[in-house]
ZAKE-542509 format. One record per residue (C-alpha): residue number from 1; x, y, z. Coordinates in Angstrom, 2 decimals, m for minus. Each point is the difference from the previous one (the first is absolute). Layout:
// ZAKE-542509
<NUM <X Y Z>> ...
//
This chain:
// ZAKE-542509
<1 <41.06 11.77 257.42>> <2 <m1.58 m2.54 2.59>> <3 <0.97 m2.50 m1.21>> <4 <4.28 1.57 m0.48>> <5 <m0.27 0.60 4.06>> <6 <m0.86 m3.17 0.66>> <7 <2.57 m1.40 m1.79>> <8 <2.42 2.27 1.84>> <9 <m1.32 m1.04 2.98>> <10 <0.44 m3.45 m0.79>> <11 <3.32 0.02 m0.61>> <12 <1.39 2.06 2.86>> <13 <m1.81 m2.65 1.95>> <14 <1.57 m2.75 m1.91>> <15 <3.66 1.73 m0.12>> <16 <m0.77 0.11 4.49>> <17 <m0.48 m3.56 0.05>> <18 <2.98 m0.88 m1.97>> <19 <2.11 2.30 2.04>> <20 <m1.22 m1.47 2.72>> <21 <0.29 m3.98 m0.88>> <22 <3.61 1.14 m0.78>> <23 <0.40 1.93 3.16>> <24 <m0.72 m2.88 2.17>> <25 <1.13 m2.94 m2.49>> <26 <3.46 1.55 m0.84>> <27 <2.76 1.29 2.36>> <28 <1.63 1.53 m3.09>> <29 <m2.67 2.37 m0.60>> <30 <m1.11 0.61 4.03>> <31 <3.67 0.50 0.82>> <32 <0.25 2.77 m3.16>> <33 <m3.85 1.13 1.31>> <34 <1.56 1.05 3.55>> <35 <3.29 1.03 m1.56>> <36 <m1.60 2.70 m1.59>> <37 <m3.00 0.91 1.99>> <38 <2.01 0.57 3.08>> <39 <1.33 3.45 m0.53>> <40 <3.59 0.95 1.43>> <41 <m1.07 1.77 2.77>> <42 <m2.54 m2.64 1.23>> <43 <0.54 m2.23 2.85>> <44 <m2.72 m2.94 1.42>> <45 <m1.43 1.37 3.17>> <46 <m0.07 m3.63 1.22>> <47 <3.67 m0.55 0.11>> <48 <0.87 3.29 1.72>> <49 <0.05 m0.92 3.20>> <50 <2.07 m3.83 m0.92>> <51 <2.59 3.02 m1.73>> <52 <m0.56 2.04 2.79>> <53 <0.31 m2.90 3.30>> <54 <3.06 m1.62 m2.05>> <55 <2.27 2.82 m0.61>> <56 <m0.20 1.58 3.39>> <57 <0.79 m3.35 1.05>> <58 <3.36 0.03 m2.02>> <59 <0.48 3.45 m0.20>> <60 <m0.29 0.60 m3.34>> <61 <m2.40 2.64 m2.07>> <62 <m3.47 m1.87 m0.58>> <63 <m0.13 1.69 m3.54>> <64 <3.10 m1.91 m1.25>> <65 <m1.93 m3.16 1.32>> <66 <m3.14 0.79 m2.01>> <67 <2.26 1.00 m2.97>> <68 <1.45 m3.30 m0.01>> <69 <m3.47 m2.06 0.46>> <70 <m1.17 2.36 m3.32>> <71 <2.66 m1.02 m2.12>> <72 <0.51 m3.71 1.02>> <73 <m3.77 m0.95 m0.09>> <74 <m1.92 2.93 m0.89>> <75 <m1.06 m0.06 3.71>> <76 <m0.74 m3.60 m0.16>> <77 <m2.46 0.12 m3.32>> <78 <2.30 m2.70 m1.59>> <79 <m1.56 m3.29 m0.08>> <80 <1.57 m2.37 0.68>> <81 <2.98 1.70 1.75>> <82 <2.60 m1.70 m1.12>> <83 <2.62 1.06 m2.36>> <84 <1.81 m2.15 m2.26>> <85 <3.24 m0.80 1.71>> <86 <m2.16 m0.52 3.19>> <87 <m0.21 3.20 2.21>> <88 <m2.83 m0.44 2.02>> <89 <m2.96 2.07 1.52>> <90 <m0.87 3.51 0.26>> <91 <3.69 1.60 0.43>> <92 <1.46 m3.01 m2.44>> <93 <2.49 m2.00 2.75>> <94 <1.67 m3.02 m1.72>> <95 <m0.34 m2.68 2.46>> <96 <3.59 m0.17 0.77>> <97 <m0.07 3.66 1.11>> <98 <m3.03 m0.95 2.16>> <99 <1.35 m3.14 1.45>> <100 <3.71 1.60 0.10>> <101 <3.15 m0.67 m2.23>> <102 <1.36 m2.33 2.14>> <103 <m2.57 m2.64 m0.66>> <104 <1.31 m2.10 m3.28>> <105 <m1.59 1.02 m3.41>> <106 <0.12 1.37 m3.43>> <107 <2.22 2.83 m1.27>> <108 <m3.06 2.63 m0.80>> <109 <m1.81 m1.08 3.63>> <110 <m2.12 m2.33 m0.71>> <111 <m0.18 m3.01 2.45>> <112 <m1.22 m3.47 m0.87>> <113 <m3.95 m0.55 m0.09>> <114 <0.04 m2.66 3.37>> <115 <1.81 3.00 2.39>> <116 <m3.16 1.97 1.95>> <117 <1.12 3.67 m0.10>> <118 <m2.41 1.07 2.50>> <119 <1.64 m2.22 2.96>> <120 <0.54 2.83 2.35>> <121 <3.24 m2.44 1.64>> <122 <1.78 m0.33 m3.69>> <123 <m0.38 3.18 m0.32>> <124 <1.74 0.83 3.10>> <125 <2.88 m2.74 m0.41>> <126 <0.73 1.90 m3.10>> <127 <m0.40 3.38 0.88>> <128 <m2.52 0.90 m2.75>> <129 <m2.45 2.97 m0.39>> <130 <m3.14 m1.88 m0.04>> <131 <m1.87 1.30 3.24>> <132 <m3.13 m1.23 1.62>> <133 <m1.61 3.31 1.00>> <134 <m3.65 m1.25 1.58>> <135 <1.85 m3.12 1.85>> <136 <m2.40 m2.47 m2.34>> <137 <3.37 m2.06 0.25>> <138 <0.51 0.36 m3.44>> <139 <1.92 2.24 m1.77>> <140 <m1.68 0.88 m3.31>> <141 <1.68 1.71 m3.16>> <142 <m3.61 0.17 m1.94>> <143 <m2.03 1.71 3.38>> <144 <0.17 3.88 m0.11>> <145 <1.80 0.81 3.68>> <146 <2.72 m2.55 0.27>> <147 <0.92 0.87 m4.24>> <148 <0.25 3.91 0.84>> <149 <1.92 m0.53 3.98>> <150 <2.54 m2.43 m2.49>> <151 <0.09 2.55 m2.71>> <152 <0.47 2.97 2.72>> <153 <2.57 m2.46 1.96>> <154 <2.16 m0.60 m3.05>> <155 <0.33 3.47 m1.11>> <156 <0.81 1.75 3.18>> <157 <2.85 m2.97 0.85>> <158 <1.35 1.17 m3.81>> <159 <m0.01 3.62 0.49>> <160 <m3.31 1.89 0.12>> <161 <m0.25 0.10 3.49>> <162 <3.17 2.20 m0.10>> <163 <m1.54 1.97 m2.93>> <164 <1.80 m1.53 m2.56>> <165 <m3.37 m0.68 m2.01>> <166 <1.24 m1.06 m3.48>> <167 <2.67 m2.09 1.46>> <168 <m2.49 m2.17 2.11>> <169 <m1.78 m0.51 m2.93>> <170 <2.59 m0.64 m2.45>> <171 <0.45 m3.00 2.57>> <172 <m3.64 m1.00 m0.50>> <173 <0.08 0.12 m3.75>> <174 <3.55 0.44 m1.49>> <175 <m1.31 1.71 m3.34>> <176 <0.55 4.16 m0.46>> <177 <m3.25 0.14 m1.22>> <178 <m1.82 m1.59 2.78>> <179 <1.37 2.21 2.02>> <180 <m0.61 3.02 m1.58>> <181 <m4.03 m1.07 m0.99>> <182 <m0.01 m0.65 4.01>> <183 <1.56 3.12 0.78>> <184 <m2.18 2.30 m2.51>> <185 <m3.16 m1.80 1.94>> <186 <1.73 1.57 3.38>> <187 <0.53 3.16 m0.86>> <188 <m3.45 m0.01 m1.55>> <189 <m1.59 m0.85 3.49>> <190 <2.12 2.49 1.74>> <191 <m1.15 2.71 m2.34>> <192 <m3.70 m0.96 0.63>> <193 <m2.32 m3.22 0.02>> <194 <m3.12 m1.02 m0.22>> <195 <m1.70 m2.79 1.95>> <196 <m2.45 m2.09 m2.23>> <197 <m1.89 m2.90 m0.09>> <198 <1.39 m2.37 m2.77>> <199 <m2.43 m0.03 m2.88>> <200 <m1.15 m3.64 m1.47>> <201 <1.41 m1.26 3.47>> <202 <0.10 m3.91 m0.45>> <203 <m1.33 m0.22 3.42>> <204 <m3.16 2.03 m0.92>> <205 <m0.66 m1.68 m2.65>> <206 <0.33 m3.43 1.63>> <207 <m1.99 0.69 2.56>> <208 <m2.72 1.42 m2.46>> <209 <m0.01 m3.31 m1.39>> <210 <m0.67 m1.58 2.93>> <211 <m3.62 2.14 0.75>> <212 <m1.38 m0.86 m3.22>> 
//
């Protein structure tokens, strides 16, 4: 019987290292991890007040921010955060959205690799929604505040500011079902959130690493 339980044990402890070599080794399984450990009334507690600071800025309804930042990055748990075709960052700008339409580039948004979409002076020759919120003199799709003030920019000039919610976002992603995943978020948070700490936070666990 001893000897059964410590086989057991043995192999829960082996079957928590693998999960955890996979965890950190492969965005695949860490981005499915967070996708279904986060419930659908939880919200980060350390984003609030970005959500918060950002939509009263824009006047637009900080839930719809944090609704957005879940479903586009899983509140920035997907590494690296960059899609496919491009999109960029936290809230997923393709670079010619940041940098503004006006500046020559591909079809989908993408720009070519030499262009630096955080000049704060291209972006304002072309009018796009990258914003430099600290004054660092860069304006930077992948940091946290200037992402969400672009994200809660872009969706107030397209409609949400006026309350027309799924039309601003519609804008942001034209898909139905993007919208409606965004919008069942929303109306999740109005009915009642929870603030939480992210569990299996990459930041922990780096800087974990680092006091060993």
């Amino acid at each position: 019987m001893k000897k059964l339980i410590i086989i057991v044990l043995t192999g829960i402890v082996v079957l928590v290292a693998v999960f955890i070599y996979l965890f950190e080794d492969n965005s695949q399984v860490r981005q499915f991890t967070y996708k279904t450990v986060i419930g659908q009334h939880q919200i980060p507690e350390k984003f609030l007040p970005i959500y918060q600071e950002a939509a009263d800025e824009y006047n637009i309804p900080w839930k719809l921010l944090a609704s957005v930042h879940r479903v586009e990055t899983i509140f920035s748990t997907m590494d690296p955060m960059e899609s496919p075709v491009g999109a960029l960052g936290p809230f997923q700008f393709m670079p010619r959205t940041w940098v503004g339409w006006s500046h020559p580039g591909g079809d989908v948004g993408e720009l070519p690799d030499d262009i630096d979409i955080t000049d704060v002076d291209l972006i304002e020759e072309h009018n796009g929604y990258g914003v430099d919120v600290a004054g660092k003199g860069a304006a930077d799709p992948f940091d946290i505040y200037d992402s969400a003030y672009a994200a809660a920019s872009y969706l107030a000039d397209h409609g949400a500011s006026d309350g027309d919610l799924e039309g601003a976002l519609y804008s942001y992603n034209r898909s139905d079902e993007y919208v409606e995943e965004v919008m069942g978020y929303y109306q999740a948070y109005n009915d009642d959130y929870e603030l939480i700490t992210i569990p299996l936070d990459k930041e922990v666990i780096e800087q974990a690493s680092l006091t060993k």
